[in-house]
C-alpha angles and dihedrals in degrees: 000000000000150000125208117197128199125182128196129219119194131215124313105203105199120264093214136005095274101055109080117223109262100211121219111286148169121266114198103222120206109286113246123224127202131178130215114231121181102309096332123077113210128183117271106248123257092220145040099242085050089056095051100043076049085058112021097158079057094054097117100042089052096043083057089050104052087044089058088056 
């Protein structure tokens, strides 16, 4: 699953007259992952070791994996 964040920044008037007005705007934020594991559903890692401490009987399979990449 994921998770799209979107934040939003308002208006920045200038401080002086040579500073130009930044009107509001979108900023799109990281995306967020989660897995589904059994009934719980837990964030996906950021890394590889907390995917596999996530994972440790995998260990091997994933090691494979990352070296592929």
């Amino acid at each position: 699953m994921k998770r799209e964040k979107v934040k939003y920044v308002s208006e920045k008037y200038p401080k002086s007259g040579y500073e130009d007005l930044i009107p509001a705007h979108y900023e799109r934020a990281d995306d967020e992952f989660y897995i589904k594991s059994g009934n719980n559903i837990l964030a996906f890692p950021k890394n590889k070791k907390a995917l596999i401490k996530m994972y440790p009987d995998k260990k091997s399979s994933l090691d494979d994996f990352f070296l592929k990449k």
